[in-house]
C-alpha positions as MATLAB code, in Angstrom:
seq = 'XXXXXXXXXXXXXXXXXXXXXXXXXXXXXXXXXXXXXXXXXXXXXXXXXXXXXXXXXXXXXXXXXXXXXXXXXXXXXXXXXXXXXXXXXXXXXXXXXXXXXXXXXXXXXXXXXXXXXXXXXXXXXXXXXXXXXXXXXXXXXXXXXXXXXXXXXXX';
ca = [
       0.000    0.000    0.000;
       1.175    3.486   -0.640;
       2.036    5.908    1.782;
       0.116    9.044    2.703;
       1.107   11.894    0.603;
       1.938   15.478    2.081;
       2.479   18.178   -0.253;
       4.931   20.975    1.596;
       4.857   24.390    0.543;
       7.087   26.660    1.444;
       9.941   29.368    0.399;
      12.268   28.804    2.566;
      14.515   26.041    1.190;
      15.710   25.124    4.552;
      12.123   24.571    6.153;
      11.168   22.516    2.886;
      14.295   19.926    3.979;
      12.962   19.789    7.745;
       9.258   19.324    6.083;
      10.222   16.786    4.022;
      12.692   14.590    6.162;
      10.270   15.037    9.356;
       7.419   13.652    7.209;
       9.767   11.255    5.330;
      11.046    9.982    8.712;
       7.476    9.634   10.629;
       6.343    6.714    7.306;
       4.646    9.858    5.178;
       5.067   10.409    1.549;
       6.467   13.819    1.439;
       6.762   16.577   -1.602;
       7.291   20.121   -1.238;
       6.950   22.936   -3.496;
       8.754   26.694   -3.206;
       5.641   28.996   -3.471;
       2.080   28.778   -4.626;
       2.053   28.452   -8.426;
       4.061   25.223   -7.756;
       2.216   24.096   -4.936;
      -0.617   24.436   -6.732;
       0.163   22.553  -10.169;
       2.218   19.718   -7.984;
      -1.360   19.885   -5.825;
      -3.491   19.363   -9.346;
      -1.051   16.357   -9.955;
      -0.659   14.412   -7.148;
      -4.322   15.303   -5.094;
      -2.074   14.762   -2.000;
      -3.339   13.854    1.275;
      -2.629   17.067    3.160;
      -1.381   20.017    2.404;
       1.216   22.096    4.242;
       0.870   25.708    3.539;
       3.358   28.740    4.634;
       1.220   31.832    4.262;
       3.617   34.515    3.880;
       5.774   33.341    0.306;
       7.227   36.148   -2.699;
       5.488   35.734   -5.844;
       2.508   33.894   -5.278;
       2.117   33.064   -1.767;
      -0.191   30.888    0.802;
      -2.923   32.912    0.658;
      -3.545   33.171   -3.312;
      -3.208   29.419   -3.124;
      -5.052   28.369   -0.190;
      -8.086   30.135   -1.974;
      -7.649   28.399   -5.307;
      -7.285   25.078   -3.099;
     -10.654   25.998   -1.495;
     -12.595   26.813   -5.349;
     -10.957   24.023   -6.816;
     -13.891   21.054   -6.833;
     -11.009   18.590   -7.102;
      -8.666   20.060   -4.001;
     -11.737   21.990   -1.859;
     -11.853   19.110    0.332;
      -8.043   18.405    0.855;
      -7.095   19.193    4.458;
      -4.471   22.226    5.015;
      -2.385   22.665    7.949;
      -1.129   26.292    7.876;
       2.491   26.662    8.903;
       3.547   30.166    9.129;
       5.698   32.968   11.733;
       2.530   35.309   11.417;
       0.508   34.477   14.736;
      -2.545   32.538   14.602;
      -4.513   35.286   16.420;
      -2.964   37.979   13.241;
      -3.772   34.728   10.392;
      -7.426   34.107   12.122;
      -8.124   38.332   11.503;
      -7.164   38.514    8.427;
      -8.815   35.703    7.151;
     -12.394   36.991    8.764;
     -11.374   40.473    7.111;
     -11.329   38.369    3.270;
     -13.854   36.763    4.504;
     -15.894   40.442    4.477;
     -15.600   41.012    0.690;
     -17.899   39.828   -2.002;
     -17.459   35.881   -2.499;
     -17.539   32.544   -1.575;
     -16.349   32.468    2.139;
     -12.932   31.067    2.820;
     -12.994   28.375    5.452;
     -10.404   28.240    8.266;
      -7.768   25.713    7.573;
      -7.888   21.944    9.214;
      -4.968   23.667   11.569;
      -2.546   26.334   12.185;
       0.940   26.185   13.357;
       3.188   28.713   14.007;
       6.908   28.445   13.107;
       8.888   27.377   14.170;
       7.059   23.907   14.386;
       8.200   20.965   17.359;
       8.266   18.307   15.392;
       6.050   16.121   17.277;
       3.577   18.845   17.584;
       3.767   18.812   14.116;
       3.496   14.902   13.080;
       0.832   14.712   15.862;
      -1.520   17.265   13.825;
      -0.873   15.602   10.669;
      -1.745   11.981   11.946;
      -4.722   13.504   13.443;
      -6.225   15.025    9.851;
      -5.368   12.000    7.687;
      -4.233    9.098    9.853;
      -1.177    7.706   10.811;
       0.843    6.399    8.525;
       0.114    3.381    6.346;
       2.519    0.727    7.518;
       2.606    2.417   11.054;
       2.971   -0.221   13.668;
      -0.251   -1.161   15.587;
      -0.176   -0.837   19.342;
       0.276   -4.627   20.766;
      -3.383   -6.676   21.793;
      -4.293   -5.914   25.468;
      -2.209   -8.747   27.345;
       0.382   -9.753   24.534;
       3.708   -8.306   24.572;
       5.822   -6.269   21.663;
       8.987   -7.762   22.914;
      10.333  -10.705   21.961;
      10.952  -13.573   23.711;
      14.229  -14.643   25.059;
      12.706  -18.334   25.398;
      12.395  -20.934   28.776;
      13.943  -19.381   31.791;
      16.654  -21.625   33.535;
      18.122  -21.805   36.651;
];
């Protein structure tokens, strides 16, 4: 079976390698993009699992994309975590002040995380929106043990 795909956008090329080997590391398919006109196409490719999004980008940024994601009929309904250094509270205004113009309504992404991200914050969120992993391990039956055994005691 395949593993979960995450599609990491993000300009900063250093953030992109954390994204990816973090995501790469916890059993996740991971791709990343450097702004929103990539994020987007590579998003129209690969209909990923999750999306990743850094709001504040050069050129075409988070926000431009997130609202293409969100009229797209194919990607509408493909979760976003927001990851970005602008503070939720500053990200959750601005998004009700869009939200004032004429036009569909923008939703509030699946999450928001500001960055820096802990990594298990981070994994925990993203196993939480699409699942863990596919070939995670499974927590032992009640009773059984993980470890294995060293066979008959002696004395």
């Amino acid at each position: 079976m395949n593993p979960k795909t995450v599609l990491a956008v993000d300009d900063e090329p250093h953030l992109r390698f954390f994204l990816s080997a973090l995501l790469t590391s916890g059993g996740y398919r991971a791709v990343t993009a450097r702004d929103g006109r990539e994020g987007l196409k590579k998003a129209r490719e690969l209909r990923p699992d999750l999306i990743i999004l850094d709001v504040m980008m050069p050129g075409e940024g988070g926000v431009p994309m997130y609202r293409q994601l969100r009229s797209d009929p194919d990607l509408a309904s493909t979760p976003v975590i927001v990851l970005s250094a602008v503070e939720g509270r500053t990200f959750a205004h601005s998004l009700a002040m869009m939200n004032l113009g004429p036009g569909p309504r923008l939703p509030e992404p699946e999450a928001y995380i500001e960055k820096p991200p802990a990594p298990e914050v981070l994994l925990r969120k993203v196993a939480a929106i699409i699942g863990p992993p596919v070939d995670s391990p499974t927590e032992p039956e009640p009773g059984t043990s993980s470890a294995p055994s060293k066979g008959p005691e002696t004395s």
